[in-house]
Backbone and ligand atoms as CSV (ligand in chain L), in Angstrom:
chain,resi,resn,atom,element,x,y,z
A,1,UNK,N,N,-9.337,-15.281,6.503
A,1,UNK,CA,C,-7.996,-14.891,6.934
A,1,UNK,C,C,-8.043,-13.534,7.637
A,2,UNK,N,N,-8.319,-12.259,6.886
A,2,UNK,CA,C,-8.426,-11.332,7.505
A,2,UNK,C,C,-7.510,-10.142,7.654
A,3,UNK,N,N,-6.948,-9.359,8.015
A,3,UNK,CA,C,-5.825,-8.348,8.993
A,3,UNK,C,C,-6.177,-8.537,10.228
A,4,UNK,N,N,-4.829,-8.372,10.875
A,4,UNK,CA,C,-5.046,-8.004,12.201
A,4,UNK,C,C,-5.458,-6.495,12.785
A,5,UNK,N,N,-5.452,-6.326,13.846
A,5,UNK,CA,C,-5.828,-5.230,14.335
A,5,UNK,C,C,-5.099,-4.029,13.712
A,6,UNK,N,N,-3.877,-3.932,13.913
A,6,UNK,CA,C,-2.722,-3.013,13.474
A,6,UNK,C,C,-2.990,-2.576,12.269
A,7,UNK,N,N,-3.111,-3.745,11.341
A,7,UNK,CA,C,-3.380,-3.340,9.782
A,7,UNK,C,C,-4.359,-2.506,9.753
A,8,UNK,N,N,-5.882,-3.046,10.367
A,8,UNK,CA,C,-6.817,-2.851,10.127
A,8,UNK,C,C,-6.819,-1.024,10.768
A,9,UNK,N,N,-5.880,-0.771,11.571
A,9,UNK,CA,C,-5.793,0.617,11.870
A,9,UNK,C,C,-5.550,1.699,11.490
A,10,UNK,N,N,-4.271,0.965,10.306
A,10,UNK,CA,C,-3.867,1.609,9.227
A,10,UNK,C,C,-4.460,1.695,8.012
A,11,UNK,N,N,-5.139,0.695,7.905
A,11,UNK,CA,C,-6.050,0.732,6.686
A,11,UNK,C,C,-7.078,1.956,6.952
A,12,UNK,N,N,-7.320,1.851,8.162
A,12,UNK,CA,C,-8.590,2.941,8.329
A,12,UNK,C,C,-8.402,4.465,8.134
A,13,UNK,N,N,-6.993,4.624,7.765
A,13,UNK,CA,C,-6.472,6.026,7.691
A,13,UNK,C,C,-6.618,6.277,6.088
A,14,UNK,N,N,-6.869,5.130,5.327
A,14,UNK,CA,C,-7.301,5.405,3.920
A,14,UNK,C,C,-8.423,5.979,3.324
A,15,UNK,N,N,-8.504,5.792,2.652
A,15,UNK,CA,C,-9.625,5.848,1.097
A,15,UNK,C,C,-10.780,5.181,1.353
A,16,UNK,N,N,-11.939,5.368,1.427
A,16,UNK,CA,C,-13.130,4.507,1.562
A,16,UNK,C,C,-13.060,3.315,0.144
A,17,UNK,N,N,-12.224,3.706,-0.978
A,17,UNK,CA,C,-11.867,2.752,-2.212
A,17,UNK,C,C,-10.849,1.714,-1.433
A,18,UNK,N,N,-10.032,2.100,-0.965
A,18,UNK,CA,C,-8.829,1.102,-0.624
A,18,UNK,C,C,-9.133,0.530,0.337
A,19,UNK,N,N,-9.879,0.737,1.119
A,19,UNK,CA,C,-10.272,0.069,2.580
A,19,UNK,C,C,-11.162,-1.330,1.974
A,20,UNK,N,N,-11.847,-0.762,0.928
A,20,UNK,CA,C,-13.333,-1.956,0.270
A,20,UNK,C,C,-11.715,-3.115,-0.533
A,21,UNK,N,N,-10.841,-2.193,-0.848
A,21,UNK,CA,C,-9.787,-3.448,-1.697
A,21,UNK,C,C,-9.353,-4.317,-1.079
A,22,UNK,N,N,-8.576,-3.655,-0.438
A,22,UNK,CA,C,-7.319,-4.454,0.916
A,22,UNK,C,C,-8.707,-5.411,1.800
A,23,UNK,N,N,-9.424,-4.923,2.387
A,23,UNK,CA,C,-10.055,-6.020,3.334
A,23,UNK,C,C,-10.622,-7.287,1.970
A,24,UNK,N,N,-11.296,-6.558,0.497
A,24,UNK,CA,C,-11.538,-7.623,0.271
A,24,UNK,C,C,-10.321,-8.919,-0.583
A,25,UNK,N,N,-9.326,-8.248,-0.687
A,25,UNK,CA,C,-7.932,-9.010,-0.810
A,25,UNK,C,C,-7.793,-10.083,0.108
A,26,UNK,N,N,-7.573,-9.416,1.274
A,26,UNK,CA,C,-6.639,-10.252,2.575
A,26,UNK,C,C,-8.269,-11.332,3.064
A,27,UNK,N,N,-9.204,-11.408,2.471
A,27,UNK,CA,C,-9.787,-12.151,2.288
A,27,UNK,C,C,-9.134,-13.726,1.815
A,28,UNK,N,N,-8.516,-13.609,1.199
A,28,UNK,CA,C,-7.617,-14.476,0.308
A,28,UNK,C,C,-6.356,-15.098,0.854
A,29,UNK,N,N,-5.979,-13.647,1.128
A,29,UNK,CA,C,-4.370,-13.848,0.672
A,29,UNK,C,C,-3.382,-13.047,2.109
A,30,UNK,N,N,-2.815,-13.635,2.622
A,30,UNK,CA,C,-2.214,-13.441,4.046
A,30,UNK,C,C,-1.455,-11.873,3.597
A,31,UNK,N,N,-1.724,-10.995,4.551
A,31,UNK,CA,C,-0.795,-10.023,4.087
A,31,UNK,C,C,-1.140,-8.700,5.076
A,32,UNK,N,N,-0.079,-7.819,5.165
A,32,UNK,CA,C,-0.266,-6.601,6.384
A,32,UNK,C,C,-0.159,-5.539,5.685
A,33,UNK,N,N,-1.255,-4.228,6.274
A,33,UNK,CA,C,-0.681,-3.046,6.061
A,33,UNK,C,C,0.246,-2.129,6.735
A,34,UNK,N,N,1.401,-1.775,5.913
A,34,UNK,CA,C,2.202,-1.471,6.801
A,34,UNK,C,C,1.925,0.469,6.679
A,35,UNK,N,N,1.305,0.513,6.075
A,35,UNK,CA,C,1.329,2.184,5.781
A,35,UNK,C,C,0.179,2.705,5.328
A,36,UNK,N,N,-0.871,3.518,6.155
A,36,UNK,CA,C,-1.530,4.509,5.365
A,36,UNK,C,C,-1.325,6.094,5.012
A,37,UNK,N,N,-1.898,6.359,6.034
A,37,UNK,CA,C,-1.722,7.769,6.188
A,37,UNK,C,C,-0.507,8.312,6.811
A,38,UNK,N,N,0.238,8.938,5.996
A,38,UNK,CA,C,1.973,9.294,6.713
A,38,UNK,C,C,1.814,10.724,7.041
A,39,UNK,N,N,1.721,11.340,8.494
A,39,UNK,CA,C,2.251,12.583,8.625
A,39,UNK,C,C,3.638,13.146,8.190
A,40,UNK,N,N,3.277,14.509,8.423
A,40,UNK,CA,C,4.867,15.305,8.507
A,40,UNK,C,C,6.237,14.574,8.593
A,41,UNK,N,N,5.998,14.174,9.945
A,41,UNK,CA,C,7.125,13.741,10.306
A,41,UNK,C,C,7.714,12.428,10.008
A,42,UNK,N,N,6.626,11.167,9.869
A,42,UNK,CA,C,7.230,10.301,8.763
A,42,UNK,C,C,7.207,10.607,7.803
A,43,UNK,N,N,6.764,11.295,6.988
A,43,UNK,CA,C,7.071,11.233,5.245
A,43,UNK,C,C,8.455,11.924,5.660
A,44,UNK,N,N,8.779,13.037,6.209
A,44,UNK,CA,C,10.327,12.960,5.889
A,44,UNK,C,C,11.310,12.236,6.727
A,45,UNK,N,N,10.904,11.211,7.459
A,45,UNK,CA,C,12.161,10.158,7.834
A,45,UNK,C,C,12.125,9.290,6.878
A,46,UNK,N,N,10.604,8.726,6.014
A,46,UNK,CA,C,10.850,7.872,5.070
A,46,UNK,C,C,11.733,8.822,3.794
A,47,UNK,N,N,11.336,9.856,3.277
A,47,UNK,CA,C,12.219,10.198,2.423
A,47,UNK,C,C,13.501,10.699,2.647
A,48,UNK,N,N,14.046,11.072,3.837
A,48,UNK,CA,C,15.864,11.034,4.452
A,48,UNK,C,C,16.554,9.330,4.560
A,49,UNK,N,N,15.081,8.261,4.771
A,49,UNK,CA,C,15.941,7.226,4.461
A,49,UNK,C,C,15.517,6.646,3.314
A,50,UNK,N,N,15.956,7.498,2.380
A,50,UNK,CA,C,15.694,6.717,1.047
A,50,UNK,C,C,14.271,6.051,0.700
A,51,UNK,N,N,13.194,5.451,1.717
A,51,UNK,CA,C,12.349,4.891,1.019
A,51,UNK,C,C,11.221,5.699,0.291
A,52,UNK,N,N,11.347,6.855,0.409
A,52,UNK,CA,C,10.180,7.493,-0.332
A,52,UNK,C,C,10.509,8.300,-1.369
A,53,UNK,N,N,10.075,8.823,-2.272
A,53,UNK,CA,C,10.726,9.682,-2.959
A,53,UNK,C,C,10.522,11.230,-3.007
A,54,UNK,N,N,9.212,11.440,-1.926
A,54,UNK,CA,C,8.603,12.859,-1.870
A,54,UNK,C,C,8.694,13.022,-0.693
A,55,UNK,N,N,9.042,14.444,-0.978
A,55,UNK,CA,C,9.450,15.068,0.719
A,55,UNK,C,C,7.476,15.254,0.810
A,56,UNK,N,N,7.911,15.585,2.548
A,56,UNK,CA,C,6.429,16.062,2.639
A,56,UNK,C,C,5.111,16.636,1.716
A,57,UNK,N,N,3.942,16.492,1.515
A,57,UNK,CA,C,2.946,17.068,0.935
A,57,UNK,C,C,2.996,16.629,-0.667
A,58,UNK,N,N,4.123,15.887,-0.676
A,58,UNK,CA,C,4.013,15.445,-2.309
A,58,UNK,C,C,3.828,14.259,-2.478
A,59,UNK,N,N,3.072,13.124,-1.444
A,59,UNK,CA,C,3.019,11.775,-1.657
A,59,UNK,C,C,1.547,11.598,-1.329
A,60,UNK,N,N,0.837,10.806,-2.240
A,60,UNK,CA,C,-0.445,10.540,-2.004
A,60,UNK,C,C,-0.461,9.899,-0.400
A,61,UNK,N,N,0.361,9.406,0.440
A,61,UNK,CA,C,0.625,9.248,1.962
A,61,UNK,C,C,-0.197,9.945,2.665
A,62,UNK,N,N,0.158,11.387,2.095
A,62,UNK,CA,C,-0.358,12.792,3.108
A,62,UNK,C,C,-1.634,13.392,2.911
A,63,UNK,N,N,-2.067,12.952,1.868
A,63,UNK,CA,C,-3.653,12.959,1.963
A,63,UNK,C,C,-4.632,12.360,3.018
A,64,UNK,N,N,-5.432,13.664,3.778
A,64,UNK,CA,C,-6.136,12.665,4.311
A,64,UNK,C,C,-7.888,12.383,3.903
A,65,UNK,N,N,-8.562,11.433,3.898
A,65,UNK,CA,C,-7.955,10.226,4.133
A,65,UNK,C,C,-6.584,10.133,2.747
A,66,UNK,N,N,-5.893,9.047,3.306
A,66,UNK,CA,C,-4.530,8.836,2.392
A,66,UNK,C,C,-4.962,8.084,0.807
A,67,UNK,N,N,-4.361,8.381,-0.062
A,67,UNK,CA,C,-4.888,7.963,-1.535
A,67,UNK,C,C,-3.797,6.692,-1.499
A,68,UNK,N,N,-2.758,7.007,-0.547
A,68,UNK,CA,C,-2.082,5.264,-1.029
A,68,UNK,C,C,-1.986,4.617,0.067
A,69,UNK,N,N,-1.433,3.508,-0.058
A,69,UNK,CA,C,-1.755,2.013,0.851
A,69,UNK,C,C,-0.604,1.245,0.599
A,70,UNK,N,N,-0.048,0.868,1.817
A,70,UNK,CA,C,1.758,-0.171,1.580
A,70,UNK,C,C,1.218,-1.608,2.185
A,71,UNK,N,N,1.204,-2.738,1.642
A,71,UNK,CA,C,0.612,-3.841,1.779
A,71,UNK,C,C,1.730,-4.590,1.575
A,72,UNK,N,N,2.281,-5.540,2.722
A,72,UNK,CA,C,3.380,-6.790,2.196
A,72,UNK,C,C,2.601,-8.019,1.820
A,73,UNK,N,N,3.061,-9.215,1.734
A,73,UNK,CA,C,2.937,-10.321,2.133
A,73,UNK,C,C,3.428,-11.178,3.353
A,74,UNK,N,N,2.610,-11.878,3.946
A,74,UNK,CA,C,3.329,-12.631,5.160
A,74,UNK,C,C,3.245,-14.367,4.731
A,75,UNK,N,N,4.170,-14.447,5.424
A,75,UNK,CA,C,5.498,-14.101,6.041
A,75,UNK,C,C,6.189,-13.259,5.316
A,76,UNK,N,N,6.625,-12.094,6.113
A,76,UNK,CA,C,7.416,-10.866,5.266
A,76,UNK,C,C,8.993,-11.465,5.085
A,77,UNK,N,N,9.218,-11.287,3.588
A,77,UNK,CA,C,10.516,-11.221,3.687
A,77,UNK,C,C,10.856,-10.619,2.600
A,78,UNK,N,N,11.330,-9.187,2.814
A,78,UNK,CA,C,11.612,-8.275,1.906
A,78,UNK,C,C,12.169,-8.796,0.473
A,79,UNK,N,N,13.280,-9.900,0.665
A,79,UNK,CA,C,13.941,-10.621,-0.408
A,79,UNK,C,C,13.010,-11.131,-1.578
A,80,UNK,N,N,12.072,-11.812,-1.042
A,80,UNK,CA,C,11.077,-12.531,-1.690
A,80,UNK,C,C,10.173,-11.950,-3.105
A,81,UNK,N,N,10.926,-11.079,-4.024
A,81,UNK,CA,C,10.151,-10.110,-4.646
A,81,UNK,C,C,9.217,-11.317,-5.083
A,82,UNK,N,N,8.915,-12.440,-5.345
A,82,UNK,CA,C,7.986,-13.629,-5.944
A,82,UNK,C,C,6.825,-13.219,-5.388
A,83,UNK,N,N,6.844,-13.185,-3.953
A,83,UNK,CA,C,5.841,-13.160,-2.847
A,83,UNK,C,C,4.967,-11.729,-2.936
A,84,UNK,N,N,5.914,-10.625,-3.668
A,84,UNK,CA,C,5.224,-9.470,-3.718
A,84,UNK,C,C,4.977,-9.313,-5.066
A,85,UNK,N,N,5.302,-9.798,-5.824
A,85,UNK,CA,C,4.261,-10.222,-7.189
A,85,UNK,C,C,3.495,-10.448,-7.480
A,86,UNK,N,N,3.118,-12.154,-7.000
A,86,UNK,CA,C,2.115,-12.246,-6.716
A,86,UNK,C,C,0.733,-11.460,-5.761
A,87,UNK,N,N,1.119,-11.127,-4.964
A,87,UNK,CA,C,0.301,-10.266,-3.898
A,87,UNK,C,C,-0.314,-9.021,-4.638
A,88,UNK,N,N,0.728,-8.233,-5.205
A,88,UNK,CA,C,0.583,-7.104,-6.227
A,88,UNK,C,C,-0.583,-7.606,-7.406
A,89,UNK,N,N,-0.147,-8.594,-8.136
A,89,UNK,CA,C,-1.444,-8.725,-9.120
A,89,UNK,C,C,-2.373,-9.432,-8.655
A,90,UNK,N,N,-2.598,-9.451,-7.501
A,90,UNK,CA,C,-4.050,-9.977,-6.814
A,90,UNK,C,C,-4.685,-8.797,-6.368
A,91,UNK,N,N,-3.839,-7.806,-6.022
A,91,UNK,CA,C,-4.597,-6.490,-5.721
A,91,UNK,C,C,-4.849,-5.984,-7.022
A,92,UNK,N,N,-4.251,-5.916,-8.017
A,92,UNK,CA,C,-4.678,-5.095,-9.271
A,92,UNK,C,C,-5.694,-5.970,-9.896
A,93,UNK,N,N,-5.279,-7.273,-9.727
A,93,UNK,CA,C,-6.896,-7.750,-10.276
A,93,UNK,C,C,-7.906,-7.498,-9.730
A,94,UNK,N,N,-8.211,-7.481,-8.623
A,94,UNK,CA,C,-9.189,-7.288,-7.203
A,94,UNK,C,C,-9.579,-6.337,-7.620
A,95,UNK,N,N,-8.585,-5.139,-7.785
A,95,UNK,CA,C,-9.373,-3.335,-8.148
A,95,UNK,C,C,-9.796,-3.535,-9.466
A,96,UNK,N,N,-9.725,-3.917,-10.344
A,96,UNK,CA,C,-10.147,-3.709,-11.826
A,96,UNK,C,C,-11.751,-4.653,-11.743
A,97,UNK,N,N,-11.920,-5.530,-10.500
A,97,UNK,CA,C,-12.999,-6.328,-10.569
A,97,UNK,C,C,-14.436,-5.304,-9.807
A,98,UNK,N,N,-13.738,-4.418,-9.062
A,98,UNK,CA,C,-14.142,-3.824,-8.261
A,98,UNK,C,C,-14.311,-2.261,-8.700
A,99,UNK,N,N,-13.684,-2.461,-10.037
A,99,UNK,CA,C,-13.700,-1.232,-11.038
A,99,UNK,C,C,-13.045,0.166,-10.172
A,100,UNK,N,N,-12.341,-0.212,-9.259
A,100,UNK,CA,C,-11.088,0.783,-8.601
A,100,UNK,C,C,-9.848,1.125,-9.230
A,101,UNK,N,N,-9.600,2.536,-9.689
A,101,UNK,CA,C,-8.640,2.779,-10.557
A,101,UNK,C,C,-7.333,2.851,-9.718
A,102,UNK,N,N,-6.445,2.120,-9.944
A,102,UNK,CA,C,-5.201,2.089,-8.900
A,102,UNK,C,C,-3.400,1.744,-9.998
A,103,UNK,N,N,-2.441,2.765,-9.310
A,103,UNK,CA,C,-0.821,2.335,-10.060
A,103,UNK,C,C,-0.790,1.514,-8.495
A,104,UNK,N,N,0.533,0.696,-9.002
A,104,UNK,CA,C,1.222,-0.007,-8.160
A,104,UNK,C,C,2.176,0.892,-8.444
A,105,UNK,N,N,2.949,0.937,-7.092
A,105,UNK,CA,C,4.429,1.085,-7.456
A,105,UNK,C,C,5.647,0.274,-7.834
A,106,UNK,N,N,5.283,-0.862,-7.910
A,106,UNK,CA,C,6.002,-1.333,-9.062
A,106,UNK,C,C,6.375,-0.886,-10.192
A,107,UNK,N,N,5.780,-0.238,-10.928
A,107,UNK,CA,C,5.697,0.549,-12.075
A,107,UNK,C,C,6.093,1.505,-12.437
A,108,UNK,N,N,6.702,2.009,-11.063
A,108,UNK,CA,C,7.270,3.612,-11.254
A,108,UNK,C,C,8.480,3.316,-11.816
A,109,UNK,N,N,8.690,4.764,-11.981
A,109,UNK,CA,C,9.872,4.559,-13.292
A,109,UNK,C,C,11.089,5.133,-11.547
A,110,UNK,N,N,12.557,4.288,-11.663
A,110,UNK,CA,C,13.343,4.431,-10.857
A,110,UNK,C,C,13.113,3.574,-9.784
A,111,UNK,N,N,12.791,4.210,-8.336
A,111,UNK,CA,C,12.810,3.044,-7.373
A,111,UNK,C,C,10.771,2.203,-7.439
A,112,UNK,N,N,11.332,0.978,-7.386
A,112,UNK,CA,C,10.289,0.469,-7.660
A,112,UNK,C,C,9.672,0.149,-5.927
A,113,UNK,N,N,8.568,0.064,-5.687
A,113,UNK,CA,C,7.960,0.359,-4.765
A,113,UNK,C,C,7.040,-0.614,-4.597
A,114,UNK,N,N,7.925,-1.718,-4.464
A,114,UNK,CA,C,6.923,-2.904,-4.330
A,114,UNK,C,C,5.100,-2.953,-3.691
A,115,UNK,N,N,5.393,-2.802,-2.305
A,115,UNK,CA,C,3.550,-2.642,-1.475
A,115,UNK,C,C,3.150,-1.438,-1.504
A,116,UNK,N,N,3.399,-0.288,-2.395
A,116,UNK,CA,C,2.704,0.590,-2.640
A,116,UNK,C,C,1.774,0.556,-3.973
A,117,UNK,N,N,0.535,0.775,-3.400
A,117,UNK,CA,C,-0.767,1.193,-4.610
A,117,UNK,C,C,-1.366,2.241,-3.967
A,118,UNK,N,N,-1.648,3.515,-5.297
A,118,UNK,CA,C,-2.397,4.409,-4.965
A,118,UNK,C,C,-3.489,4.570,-5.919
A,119,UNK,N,N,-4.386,5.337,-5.354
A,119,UNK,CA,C,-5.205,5.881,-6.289
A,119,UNK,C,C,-5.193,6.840,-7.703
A,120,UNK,N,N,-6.039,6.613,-8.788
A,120,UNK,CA,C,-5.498,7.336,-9.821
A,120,UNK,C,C,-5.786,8.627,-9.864
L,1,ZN,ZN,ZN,3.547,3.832,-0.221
Protein backbone atom coordinates (compact mmCIF):
# COMPACT_ATOMS: atom_id res chain seq x y z
CA UNK A 1 0.00 0.00 0.00
CA UNK A 2 2.37 2.54 1.07
CA UNK A 3 2.05 6.73 1.52
CA UNK A 4 2.05 8.87 -1.02
CA UNK A 5 4.51 11.38 -1.73
CA UNK A 6 3.02 14.22 0.50
CA UNK A 7 2.85 11.94 3.49
CA UNK A 8 6.01 10.58 2.90
CA UNK A 9 7.29 14.38 3.12
CA UNK A 10 5.86 14.90 6.17
CA UNK A 11 6.82 11.94 7.68
CA UNK A 12 10.36 12.87 6.87
CA UNK A 13 10.18 15.90 9.16
CA UNK A 14 9.99 13.28 12.06
CA UNK A 15 11.75 11.03 14.39
CA UNK A 16 13.99 8.41 12.85
CA UNK A 17 11.45 6.12 15.54
CA UNK A 18 8.27 7.33 13.84
CA UNK A 19 9.37 7.30 10.34
CA UNK A 20 10.47 3.15 10.99
CA UNK A 21 6.44 3.12 12.55
CA UNK A 22 4.23 4.95 10.16
CA UNK A 23 5.99 3.48 6.92
CA UNK A 24 5.91 0.14 8.65
CA UNK A 25 2.02 0.61 9.49
CA UNK A 26 0.76 1.99 6.15
CA UNK A 27 2.30 -1.18 5.06
CA UNK A 28 -1.04 -2.55 6.05
CA UNK A 29 -3.34 -0.18 6.50
CA UNK A 30 -4.42 2.82 4.05
CA UNK A 31 -3.73 6.01 5.79
CA UNK A 32 -1.99 9.77 5.43
CA UNK A 33 0.24 11.89 7.28
CA UNK A 34 -1.19 14.90 7.78
CA UNK A 35 1.37 16.54 10.23
CA UNK A 36 4.94 16.43 11.23
CA UNK A 37 6.98 19.00 11.98
CA UNK A 38 4.82 22.32 12.77
CA UNK A 39 6.65 25.66 12.64
CA UNK A 40 5.95 28.94 14.38
CA UNK A 41 3.49 29.89 12.42
CA UNK A 42 1.31 26.81 12.21
CA UNK A 43 1.44 25.77 15.70
CA UNK A 44 -0.22 29.04 16.41
CA UNK A 45 -2.98 28.95 13.69
CA UNK A 46 -3.53 25.36 14.87
CA UNK A 47 -3.79 26.52 18.46
CA UNK A 48 -6.06 30.02 17.60
CA UNK A 49 -8.19 27.38 15.86
CA UNK A 50 -8.75 25.32 18.58
CA UNK A 51 -6.97 22.21 17.27
CA UNK A 52 -3.96 22.25 19.33
CA UNK A 53 -3.61 22.88 22.71
CA UNK A 54 0.03 24.47 22.90
CA UNK A 55 0.90 27.67 21.77
CA UNK A 56 4.22 27.62 20.10
CA UNK A 57 7.40 25.66 21.54
CA UNK A 58 5.17 23.60 23.80
CA UNK A 59 4.10 20.78 21.39
CA UNK A 60 6.24 17.88 20.62
CA UNK A 61 5.23 19.37 16.71
CA UNK A 62 8.13 21.86 17.19
CA UNK A 63 10.78 19.67 17.78
CA UNK A 64 13.02 19.20 15.22
CA UNK A 65 13.18 16.42 13.99
CA UNK A 66 9.34 16.49 15.38
CA UNK A 67 8.59 13.87 18.37
CA UNK A 68 4.88 13.72 17.10
CA UNK A 69 3.12 12.48 14.01
CA UNK A 70 -0.87 13.18 12.89
CA UNK A 71 -1.88 10.06 10.86
CA UNK A 72 -5.71 9.68 9.55
CA UNK A 73 -7.27 6.92 7.92
CA UNK A 74 -8.41 6.90 4.27
CA UNK A 75 -10.87 7.45 3.14
CA UNK A 76 -10.82 10.40 5.59
CA UNK A 77 -13.81 11.11 7.27
CA UNK A 78 -13.37 12.95 10.34
CA UNK A 79 -16.91 11.50 11.64
CA UNK A 80 -15.75 8.01 11.46
CA UNK A 81 -14.10 7.86 15.02
CA UNK A 82 -14.40 3.61 14.23
CA UNK A 83 -11.93 4.20 11.41
CA UNK A 84 -9.54 6.07 13.77
CA UNK A 85 -9.65 3.42 16.33
CA UNK A 86 -8.90 1.05 14.67
CA UNK A 87 -5.92 2.76 12.84
CA UNK A 88 -4.78 4.07 16.37
CA UNK A 89 -4.40 0.50 17.86
CA UNK A 90 -2.59 -0.73 14.88
CA UNK A 91 -0.08 1.93 15.44
CA UNK A 92 0.23 1.24 19.18
CA UNK A 93 0.48 -2.30 18.52
CA UNK A 94 3.07 -1.80 15.70
CA UNK A 95 5.23 0.45 18.31
CA UNK A 96 5.14 -1.92 21.25
CA UNK A 97 6.26 -4.73 18.52
CA UNK A 98 8.90 -2.53 17.48
CA UNK A 99 9.53 -1.74 21.17
CA UNK A 100 8.82 2.21 20.35
CA UNK A 101 7.59 4.04 23.34
CA UNK A 102 4.61 6.18 22.08
CA UNK A 103 0.95 8.19 23.86
CA UNK A 104 -1.74 8.52 21.42
CA UNK A 105 -3.70 11.35 21.78
CA UNK A 106 -6.55 9.76 22.31
CA UNK A 107 -5.71 9.53 25.77
CA UNK A 108 -5.23 12.92 26.68
CA UNK A 109 -7.17 14.05 29.29
CA UNK A 110 -9.76 16.96 27.61
CA UNK A 111 -9.57 17.30 23.84
CA UNK A 112 -8.92 13.99 22.54
CA UNK A 113 -6.63 13.99 19.61
CA UNK A 114 -7.48 11.33 17.58
CA UNK A 115 -4.13 11.00 14.70
CA UNK A 116 -1.85 12.28 17.07
CA UNK A 117 1.07 9.92 18.56
CA UNK A 118 4.11 11.14 20.11
CA UNK A 119 7.04 10.05 21.53
CA UNK A 120 7.56 9.29 25.25
ZN1 LIG B 1 -0.44 16.13 16.57
Amino acid sequence: MGLSKRSIQKLNTCHSDLIKLIEAVAEDEKCAVICGFRGRYEQEKAYYAGKSKAKWGMSRHNLKPSHAVDVVPLPLDWNDIASFEKLGEKIMQKAKDLGIKIKWGRDFKGLKDYPHFELV
